[in-house]
C-alpha positions in Angstrom: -55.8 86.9 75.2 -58.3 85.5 77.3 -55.5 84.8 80.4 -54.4 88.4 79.8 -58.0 89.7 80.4 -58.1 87.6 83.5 -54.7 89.2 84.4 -56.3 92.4 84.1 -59.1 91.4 85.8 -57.5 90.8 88.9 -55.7 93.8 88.9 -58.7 95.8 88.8 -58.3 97.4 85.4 -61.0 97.8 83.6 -61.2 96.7 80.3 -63.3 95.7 77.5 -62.3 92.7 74.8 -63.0 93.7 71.3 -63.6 91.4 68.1 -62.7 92.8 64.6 -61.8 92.2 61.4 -58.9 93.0 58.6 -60.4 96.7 57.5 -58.5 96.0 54.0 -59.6 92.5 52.9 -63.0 92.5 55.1 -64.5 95.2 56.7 -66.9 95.0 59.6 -70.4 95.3 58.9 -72.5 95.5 61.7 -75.6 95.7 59.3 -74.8 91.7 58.6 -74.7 89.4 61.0 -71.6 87.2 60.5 -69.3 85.2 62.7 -66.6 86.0 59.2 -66.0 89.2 61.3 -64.9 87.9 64.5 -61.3 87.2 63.5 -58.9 89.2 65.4 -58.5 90.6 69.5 -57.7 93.7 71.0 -58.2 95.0 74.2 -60.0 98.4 75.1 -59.5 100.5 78.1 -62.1 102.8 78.4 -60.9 104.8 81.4 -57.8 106.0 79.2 -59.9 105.1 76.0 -56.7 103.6 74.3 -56.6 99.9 72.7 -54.3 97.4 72.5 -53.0 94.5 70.3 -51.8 92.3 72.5 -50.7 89.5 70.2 -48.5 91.8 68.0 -45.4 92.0 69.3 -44.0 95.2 67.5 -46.8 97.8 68.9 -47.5 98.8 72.1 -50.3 100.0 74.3 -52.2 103.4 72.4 -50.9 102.1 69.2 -52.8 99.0 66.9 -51.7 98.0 63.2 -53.8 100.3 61.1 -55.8 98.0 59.1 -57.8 97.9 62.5 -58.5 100.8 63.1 -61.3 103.2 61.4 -63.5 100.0 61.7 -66.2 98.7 63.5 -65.6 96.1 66.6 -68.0 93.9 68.8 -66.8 95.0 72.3 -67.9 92.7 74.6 -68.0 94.0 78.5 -68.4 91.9 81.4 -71.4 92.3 83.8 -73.2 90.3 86.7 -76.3 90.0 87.6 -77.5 87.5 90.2 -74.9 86.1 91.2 -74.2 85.1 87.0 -71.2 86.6 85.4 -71.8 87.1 81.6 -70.9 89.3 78.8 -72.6 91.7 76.8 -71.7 93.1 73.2 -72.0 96.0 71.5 -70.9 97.0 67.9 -69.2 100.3 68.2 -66.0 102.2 66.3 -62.8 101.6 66.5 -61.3 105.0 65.8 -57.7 105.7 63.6 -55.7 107.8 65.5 -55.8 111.8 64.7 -53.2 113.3 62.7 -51.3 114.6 65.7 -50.6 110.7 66.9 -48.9 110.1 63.6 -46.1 112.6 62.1 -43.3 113.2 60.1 -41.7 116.2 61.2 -38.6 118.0 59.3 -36.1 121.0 60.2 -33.4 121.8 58.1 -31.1 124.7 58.0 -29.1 124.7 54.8 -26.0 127.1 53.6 -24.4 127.6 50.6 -20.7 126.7 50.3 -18.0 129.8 49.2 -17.8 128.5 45.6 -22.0 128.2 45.7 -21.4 124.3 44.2 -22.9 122.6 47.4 -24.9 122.8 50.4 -24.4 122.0 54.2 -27.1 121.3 56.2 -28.1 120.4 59.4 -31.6 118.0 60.1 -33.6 117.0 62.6 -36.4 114.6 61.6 -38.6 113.8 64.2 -41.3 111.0 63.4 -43.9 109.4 65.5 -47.1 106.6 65.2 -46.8 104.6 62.6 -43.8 106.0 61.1 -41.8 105.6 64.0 -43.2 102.3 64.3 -41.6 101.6 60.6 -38.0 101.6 62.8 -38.0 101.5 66.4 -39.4 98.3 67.3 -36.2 96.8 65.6 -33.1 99.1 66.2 -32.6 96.8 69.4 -32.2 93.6 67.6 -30.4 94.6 64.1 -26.7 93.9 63.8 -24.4 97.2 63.8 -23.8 96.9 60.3 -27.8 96.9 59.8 -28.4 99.4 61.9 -26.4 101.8 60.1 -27.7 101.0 56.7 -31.3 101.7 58.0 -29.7 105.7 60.2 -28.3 105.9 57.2 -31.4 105.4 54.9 -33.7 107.2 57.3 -31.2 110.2 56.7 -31.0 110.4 52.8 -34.9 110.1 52.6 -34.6 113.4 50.9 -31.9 112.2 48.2 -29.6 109.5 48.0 -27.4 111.3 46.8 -26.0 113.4 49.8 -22.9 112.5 51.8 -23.5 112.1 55.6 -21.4 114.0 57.8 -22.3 113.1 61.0 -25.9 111.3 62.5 -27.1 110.5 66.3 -30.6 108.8 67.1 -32.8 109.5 69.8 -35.4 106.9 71.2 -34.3 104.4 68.8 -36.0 101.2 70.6 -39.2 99.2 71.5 -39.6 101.1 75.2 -40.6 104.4 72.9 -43.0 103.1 70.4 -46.2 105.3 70.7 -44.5 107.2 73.5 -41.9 109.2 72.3 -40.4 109.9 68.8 -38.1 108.5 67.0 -35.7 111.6 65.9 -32.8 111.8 63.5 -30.2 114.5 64.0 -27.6 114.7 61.3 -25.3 116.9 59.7 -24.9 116.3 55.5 -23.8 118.0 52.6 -24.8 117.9 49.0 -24.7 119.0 45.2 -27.7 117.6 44.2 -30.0 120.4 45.0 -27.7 123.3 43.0 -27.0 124.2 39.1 -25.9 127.2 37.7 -27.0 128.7 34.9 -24.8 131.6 33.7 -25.0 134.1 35.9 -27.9 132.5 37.4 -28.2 129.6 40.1 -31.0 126.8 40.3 -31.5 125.9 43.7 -34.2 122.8 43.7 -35.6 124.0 46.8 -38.2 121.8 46.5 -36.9 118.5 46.6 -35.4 119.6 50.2 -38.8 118.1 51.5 -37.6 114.4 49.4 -40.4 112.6 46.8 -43.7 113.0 47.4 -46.9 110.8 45.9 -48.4 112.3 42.9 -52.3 111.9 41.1 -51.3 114.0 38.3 -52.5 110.7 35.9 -55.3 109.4 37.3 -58.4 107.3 35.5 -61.9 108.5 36.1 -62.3 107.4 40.1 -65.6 104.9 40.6 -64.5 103.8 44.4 -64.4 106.3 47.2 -60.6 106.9 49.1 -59.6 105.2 51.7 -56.6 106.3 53.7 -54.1 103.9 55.6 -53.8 106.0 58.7 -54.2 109.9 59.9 -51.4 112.1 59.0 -49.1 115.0 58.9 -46.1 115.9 57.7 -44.7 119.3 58.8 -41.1 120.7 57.4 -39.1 123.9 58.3 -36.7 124.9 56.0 -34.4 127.9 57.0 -32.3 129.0 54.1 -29.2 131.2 54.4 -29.3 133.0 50.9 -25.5 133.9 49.7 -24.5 137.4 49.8 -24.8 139.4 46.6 -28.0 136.7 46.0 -31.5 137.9 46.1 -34.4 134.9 45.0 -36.2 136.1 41.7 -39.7 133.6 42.2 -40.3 133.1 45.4 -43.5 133.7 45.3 -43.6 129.9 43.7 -43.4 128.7 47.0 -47.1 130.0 48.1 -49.5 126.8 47.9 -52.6 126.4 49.6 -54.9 123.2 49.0 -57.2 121.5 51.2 -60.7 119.2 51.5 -63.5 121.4 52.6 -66.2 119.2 54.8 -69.9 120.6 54.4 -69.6 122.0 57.9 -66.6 124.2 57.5 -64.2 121.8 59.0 -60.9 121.0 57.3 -60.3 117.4 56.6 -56.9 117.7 54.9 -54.8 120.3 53.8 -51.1 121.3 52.2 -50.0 124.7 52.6 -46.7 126.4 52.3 -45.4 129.6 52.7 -42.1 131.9 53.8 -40.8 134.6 55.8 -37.6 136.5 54.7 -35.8 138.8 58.0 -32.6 139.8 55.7 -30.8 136.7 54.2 -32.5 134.0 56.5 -35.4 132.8 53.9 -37.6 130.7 56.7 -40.3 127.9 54.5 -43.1 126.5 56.7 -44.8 123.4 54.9 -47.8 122.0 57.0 -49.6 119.1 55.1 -51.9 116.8 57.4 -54.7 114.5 56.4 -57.3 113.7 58.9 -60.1 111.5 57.6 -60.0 108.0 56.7 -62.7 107.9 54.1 -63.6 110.3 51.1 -66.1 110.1 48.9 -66.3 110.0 45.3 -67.6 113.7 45.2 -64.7 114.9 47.3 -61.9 112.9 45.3 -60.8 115.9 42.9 -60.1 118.1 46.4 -58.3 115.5 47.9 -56.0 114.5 44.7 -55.4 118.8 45.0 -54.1 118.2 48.2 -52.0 115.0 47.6 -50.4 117.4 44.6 -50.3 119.7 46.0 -47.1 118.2 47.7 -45.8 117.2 44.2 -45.9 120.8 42.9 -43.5 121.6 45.7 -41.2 119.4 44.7 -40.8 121.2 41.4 -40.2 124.7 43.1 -36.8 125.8 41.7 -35.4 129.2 43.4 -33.6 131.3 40.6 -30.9 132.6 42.4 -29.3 136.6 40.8 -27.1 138.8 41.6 -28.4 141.8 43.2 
């Protein structure tokens, strides 16, 4: 670390080491004074104010493994004076990145086959951050055979059980991480989301988004929440209802949760909602977390939120004739 700072250093780029510790086993206190929290490097560059991990080999520059972040660091800048080159420290933040750094995006276009017994849709799954960085770093050094198995997992995230037409990759290496993301387009078909019902179908519209976390069953909470990483997961879901077919509940698919801050602000939120323009039924689903740390009294709005995302999945269209 040390002869990459002087590497640096020569080159003129200013920088700023930084001392931490493992936010999830021991978290930085700066009110205690304790050499215990000196335990791992980074590197800060303040004129782009992006950090680095320069002894993990599978992140990149403007990304850092989580349990760094949303902690406190001593950053230690060098100075002179009198001829004496020295360093000085400071305890400051280490921020997580913001919900817009870390993503899971979905678009899915779905039709109904003739007999109405199966669907065919088309995906493009776009994720970024730290759930790019799930995949990318390794695409380049998995076998073929490998490789495929994790396309093809990445692909039936919504359901196992769907057949997989056809599936290209886009910036599926190391050169992308925290640059560009990784994104899945892929043509599959499936029966798992239809039954019928007499005259009726069952369309489990819901699970189109795949399984979510629930906190339905949940013992009184004594610790506050902490979060892994800023998130958000955004889905678009254009449905091409069948002919003769109008949708008897869709109001089922309005949901609006989210964690209220005592300014006003929005800390996290799920909300869906549709348009309908004739037989195109368009679902926007915007869910994004954006604070590390809750406290006890904000834990019942923030379990809302997380079901908020398990309610969806049990959104069944009933499907009549018209």
């Amino acid at each position: 670390v040390l002869s990459l700072s002087n590497t640096y250093k020569q080159l003129g780029i200013a920088h700023e080491l930084v001392l931490t510790s493992d936010r999830t086993t021991k978290r930085f206190d700066e009110k205690f004074e304790s050499y215990d929290f000196l335990e791992h490097y980074l590197i800060y560059f303040p004129e782009i104010d992006l950090f680095l991990d320069p002894t993990e080999i599978y992140y990149r520059l403007g990304l850092i493994p989580a349990k760094y972040t949303a902690n406190n660091g001593l950053f230690i800048k060098e100075v002179s004076a009198a001829g004496i080159v020295t360093g000085v420290g400071k305890i400051k933040n280490i921020p997580a990145p913001s919900r817009e750094k870390c993503f899971d995006k979905l678009r899915l276009n779905v039709k109904f086959s003739s007999d109405l017994l199966s669907n065919s849709m088309t995906m493009r799954k776009e994720n970024f951050g730290y759930y790019a960085n799930s995949y990318q770093p390794y695409f380049e050094i998995l076998s073929d055979d490998v490789k495929k198995e994790v396309q093809e997992e990445i692909v039936k995230y919504i359901s196992k059980n769907i057949e997989i037409v056809s599936m290209q990759f886009e910036n599926a290496n190391s050169e992308f991480i925290a640059r560009k993301p990784l994104i899945a387009n892929a043509e599959i078909t499936s029966t798992e989301f239809i039954q019928k019902a007499g005259n009726k179908i069952l369309f489990k519209v819901g699970d189109l988004i795949g399984p979510q976390a629930e906190m339905y069953n949940v013992e009184k909470r004594v610790l506050p929440v902490e979060n892994d990483f800023n998130r958000t997961y955004y889905r678009v879901l254009t449905i091409e209802i069948p002919e003769g077919y109008k949708i008897e509940n869709l109001q089922d698919i309005i949901i609006n949760k989210s964690v209220v801050e005592s300014d006003g602000s929005i800390s996290s939120k799920f909300t869906s909602n549709y348009t309908l323009q004739g037989n195109i039924l368009t679902i926007t689903v915007d869910e994004w977390y954006n604070q590390i740390y809750y406290p006890i009294e904000k834990f019942e709005d923030y379990r809302a939120v997380i079901n908020a995302a398990a309610d969806f999945n049990k959104v069944v269209f009933v499907l009549v004739g018209k």
